[in-house]
N, C-alpha and C positions, 0 to 999 in steps of 0.2 A: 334339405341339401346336406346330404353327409359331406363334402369337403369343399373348397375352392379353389381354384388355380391359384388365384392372389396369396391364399393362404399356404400353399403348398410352396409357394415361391418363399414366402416369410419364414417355414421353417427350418431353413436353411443355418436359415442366420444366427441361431441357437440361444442361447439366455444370458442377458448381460443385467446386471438390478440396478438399478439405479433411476434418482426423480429430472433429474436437470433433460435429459432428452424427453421425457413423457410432459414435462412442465412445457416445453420450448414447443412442441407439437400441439399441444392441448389449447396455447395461445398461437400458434396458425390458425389452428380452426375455430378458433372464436371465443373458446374457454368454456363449452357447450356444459360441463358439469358444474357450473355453478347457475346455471338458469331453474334449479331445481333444490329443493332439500335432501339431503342421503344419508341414509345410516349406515355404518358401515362395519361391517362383522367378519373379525378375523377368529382364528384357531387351528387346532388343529384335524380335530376332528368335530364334528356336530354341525359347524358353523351353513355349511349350504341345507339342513335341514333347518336350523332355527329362520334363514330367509326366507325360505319357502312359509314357514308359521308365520311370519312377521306379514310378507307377503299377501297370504290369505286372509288374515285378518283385517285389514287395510282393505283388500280388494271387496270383501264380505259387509265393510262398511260405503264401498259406494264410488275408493277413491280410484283413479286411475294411476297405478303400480308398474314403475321400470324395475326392472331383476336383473341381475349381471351375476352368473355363478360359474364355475369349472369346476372340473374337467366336464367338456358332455361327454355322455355316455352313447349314442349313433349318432346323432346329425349333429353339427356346428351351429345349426342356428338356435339349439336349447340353452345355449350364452346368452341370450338377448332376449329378454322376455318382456311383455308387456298382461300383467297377472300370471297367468300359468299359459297362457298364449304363446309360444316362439315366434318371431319373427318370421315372414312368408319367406320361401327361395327368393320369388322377385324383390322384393323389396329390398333382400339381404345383398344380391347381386347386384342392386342399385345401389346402397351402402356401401361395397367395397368396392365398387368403380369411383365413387366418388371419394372415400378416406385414401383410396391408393394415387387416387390425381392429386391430391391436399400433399399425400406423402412425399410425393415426385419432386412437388412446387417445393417442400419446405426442405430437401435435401439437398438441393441446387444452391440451394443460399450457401455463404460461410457461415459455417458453423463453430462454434468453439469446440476445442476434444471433446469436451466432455458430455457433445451433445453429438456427436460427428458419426455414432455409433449407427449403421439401419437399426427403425424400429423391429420390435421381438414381435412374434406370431401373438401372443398375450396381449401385450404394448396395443398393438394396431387392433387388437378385435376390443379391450376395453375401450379405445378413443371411438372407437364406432360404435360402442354399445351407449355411448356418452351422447354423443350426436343422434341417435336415434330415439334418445328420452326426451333430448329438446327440441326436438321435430316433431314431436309425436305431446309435448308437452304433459308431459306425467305430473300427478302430484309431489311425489315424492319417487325416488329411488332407489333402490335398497343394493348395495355392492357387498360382493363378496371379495374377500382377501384372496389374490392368487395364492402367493408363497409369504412367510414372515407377516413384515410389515410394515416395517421401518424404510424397506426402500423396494417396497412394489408399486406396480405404477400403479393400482389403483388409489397409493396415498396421495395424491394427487388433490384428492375431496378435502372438503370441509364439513362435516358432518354434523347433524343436530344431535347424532345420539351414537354411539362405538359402542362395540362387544366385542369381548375374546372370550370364546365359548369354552376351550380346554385347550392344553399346555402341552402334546406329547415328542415323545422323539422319531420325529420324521425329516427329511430333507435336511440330515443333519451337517451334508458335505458343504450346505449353503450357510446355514442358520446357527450350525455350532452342535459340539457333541453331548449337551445335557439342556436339562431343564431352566438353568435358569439361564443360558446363552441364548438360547430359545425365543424363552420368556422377555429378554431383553427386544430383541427384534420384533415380537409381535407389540411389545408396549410403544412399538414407533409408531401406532396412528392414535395412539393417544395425544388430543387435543387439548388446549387452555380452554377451562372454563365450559369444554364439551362433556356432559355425562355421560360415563362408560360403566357397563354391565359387564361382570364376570361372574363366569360359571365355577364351579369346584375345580381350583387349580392345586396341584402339587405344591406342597411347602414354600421350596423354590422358588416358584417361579413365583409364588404371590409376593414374596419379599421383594422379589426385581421388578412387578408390577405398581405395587402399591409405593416402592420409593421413585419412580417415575411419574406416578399422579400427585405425588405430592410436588415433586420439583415442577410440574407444568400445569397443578392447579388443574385438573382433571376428576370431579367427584367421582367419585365409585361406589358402584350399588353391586353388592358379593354376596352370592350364595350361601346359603347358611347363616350368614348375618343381618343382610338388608332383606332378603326377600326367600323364600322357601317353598318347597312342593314335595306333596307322598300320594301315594298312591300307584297306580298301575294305568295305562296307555285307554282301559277301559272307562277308564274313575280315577280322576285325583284330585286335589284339594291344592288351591296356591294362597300364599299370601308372600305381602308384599307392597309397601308405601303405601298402607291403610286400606287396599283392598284384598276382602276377601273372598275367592271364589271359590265353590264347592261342587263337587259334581262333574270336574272337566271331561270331556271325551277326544282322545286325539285319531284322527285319521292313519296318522303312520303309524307301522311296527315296534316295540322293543320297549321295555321299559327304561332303558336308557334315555328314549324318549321323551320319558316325563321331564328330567334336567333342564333340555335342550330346550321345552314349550314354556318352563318358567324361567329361561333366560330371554327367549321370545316375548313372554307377558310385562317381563320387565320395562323392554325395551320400548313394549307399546303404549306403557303407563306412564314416561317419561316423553313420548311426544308433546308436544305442544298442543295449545285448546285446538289450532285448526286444523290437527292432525287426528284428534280424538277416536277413539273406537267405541262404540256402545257395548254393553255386554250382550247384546244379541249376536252382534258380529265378531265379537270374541271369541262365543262361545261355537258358531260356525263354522269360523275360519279355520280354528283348530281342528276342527272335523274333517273338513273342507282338502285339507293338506297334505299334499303329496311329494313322496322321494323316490324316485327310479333309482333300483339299484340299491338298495338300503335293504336289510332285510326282507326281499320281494319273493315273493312264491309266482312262478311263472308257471306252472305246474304240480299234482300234489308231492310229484317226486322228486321237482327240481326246484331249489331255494339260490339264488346268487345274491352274494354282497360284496360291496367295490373295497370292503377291507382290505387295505395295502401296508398298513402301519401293526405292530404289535396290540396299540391301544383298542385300536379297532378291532382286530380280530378277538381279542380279550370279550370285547361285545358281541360280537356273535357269538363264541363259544359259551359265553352264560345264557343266551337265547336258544342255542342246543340243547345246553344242560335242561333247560325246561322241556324239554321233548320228549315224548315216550320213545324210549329206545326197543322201537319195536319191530327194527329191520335195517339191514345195511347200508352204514355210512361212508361214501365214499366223496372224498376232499376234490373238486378239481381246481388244482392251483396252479396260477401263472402270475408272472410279476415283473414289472420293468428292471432296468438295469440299474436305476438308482433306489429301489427300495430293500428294506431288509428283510426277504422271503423266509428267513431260515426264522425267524423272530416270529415271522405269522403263523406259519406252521408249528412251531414248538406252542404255539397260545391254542390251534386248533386241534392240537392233536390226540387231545384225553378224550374227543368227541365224536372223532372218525373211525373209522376201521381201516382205511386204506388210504392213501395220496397216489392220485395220474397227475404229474406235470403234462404243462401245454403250453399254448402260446399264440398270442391273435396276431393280427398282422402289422398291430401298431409298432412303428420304427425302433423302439427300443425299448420292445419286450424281449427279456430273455430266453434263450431257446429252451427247450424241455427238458435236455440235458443237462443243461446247465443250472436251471432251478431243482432238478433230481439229487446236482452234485451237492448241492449249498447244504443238503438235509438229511447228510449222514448224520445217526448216529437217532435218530427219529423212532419212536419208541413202537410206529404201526410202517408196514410194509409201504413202499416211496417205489414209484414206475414214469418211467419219462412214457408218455401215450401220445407224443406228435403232435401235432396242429389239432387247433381247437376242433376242426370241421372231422377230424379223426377219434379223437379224445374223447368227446361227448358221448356220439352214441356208444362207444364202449366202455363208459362210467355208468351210462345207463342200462346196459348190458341185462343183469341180473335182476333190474327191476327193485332194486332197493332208492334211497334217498341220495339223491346226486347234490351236494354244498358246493355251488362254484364263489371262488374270493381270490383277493391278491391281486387285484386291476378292476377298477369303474369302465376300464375300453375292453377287458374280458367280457366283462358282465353286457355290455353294450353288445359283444358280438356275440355274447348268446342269446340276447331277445330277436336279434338278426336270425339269427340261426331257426329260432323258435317262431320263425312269421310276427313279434312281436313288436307296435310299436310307440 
């Protein structure tokens, strides 16, 4: 199901952050996330790859696995997952007829202000993605952070085990203009007495994390200190809380990767006995593991990644840099209206030869024009090239390597584009 009426109605009603209305809703319907155990994984970047690892590994062990991630990248129902499964249309269309009756029921009540608000198009598909784990009785859970942390509705949880994967500068108009304002908001799902995993964060931001764990009695297991990995995506080697595993193989892309599978290893070592993973299923799941949209080759010519952020584009550009440069790079970039394009493009552009702006049809992507204008002064030639369904084939033109980035719903509609799904 790429979209919903219900849903198209919701996103109207734009982004308000806040817990007291997702609290106040969550108990209408029964308080469905707490019939389950969840882990819950904020950051800025890596975090919906580390669930998907966490995910598989779990699933490779036997258990039955809810997943809750965003943005999707074609259909709405890649939100709700049960292992790498989606959720069917009907079922999903059964779901939102019944969280939108629950909705109806609990809006007619008085409500105090600060609940008085409609739920957000987010709001209402995590409360259904909640209700569908305890319907469906999962073992455990596994939630992704929308935005921040501190007051996304997914804090909501209570969690056996948190992680904040990386700390960068995105969504700064919400969350604050540096690292460690940042860093403050995502250490809002830090829990009392809950162990949380951190990945290699910025200076910064660790000083604002780790003086929040101490004030809320939240262990910390950190990168570099508590637990470690080398190697390459082929082969690498973890340790960490006395185990040592040698040999890893990861399914996905990028050596970046290796990080994000030993914040994932951590996270699975710190389960609970009844959550346990063997190392057979360890060592599968990680295999096992996938990320649409993340360094993916759709084609030998055509590479797309939903890099929207500088930090990310920074990772694909050193995943270029490993590429023989042995035929023409051409950038196709599109970007919404809240991200900083000119920042993705200056991290891509030692690696391309050329940039076509574009643009999918999602409501608030920027026009072509206007992601062309952001990127004066850009050290390789910048062309606005129209609508994505325009764009493409004349990126592809000359038969060199087409890099599409700068939107997860670009990337989305060029697998649309490419019959992919």
């Amino acid at each position: 199901m790429i979209q919903h009426p219900i849903l198209a109605g919701l996103s109207q009603a734009g982004m308000r952050m806040g817990l007291p209305r997702m609290r106040s809703f969550m108990a209408w319907l029964g308080n469905p996330h707490v019939a389950y155990p969840t882990i819950h994984v904020g950051g800025t970047n890596g975090k919906g790859s580390v669930c998907r690892m966490v995910g598989a590994m779990l699933e490779a062990q036997g258990f039955k696995v809810g997943i809750t991630t965003s943005p999707h990248i074609q259909a709405v129902n890649e939100r709700i997952r049960i292992g790498s499964t989606p959720i069917s249309d009907e079922r999903f269309d059964d779901l939102m007829q019944r969280v939108d009756a629950a909705r109806r029921e609990w809006a007619a009540k008085e409500l105090p202000p600060e609940e008085a608000f409609p739920l957000t198009y987010f709001e209402f598909l995590i409360a259904a993605a909640f209700l569908h784990f305890a319907e469906e009785r999962v073992d455990v859970a596994i939630i992704e952070v929308g935005m921040g942390g501190r007051l996304d509705a997914t804090n909501v949880v209570s969690p056996i085990v948190s992680a904040i994967v990386t700390v960068g500068l995105d969504h700064t108009q919400h969350l604050g203009p540096d690292h460690a304002s940042i860093a403050g908001e995502k250490a809002g799902i830090l829990k009392p007495g809950v162990p949380a995993v951190l990945g290699p964060l910025p200076h910064d931001a660790m000083a604002v994390i780790r003086s929040v764990a101490v004030e809320r009695g939240a262990p910390l297991s950190i990168f570099g200190e508590d637990y470690r990995a080398s190697g390459d995506p082929g082969s690498f080697d973890y340790r960490g809380g006395g185990h040592v595993r040698e040999g890893l193989r990861l399914g996905i892309v990028g050596d970046h990767q290796v990080v994000n599978a030993a914040v994932a290893l951590r996270i699975v070592d710190l389960l609970p006995p009844a959550l346990a993973v063997g190392e057979p299923a360890v060592r599968a799941g990680l295999l096992a593991a996938r990320n649409r949209g993340r360094l993916e080759w759709l084609a030998p010519d055509l590479l797309v990644d939903g890099a929207h952020n500088p930090d990310g584009a920074t990772v694909l550009a050193n995943y270029l840099s490993r590429l023989p440069r042995d035929r023409k790079r051409t950038l196709l970039l599109g970007a919404g209206t809240d991200k900083d394009v000119r920042g993705v493009a200056w991290a891509l552009a030692p690696q391309v030869d050329r940039v076509y702006t574009t643009a999918c049809a999602h409501p608030m992507a920027r026009s072509p024009g206007d992601v062309a204008a952001q990127l004066e002064g850009l050290p390789v030639p910048v062309s606005p090239a129209g609508p994505l369904e325009e764009a493409l084939p004349l990126a592809q033109a000359d038969g060199g390597l087409v890099i599409v980035a700068g939107s997860l719903y670009l990337v989305g509609a060029v697998r649309d584009l490419a019959g992919i799904r």
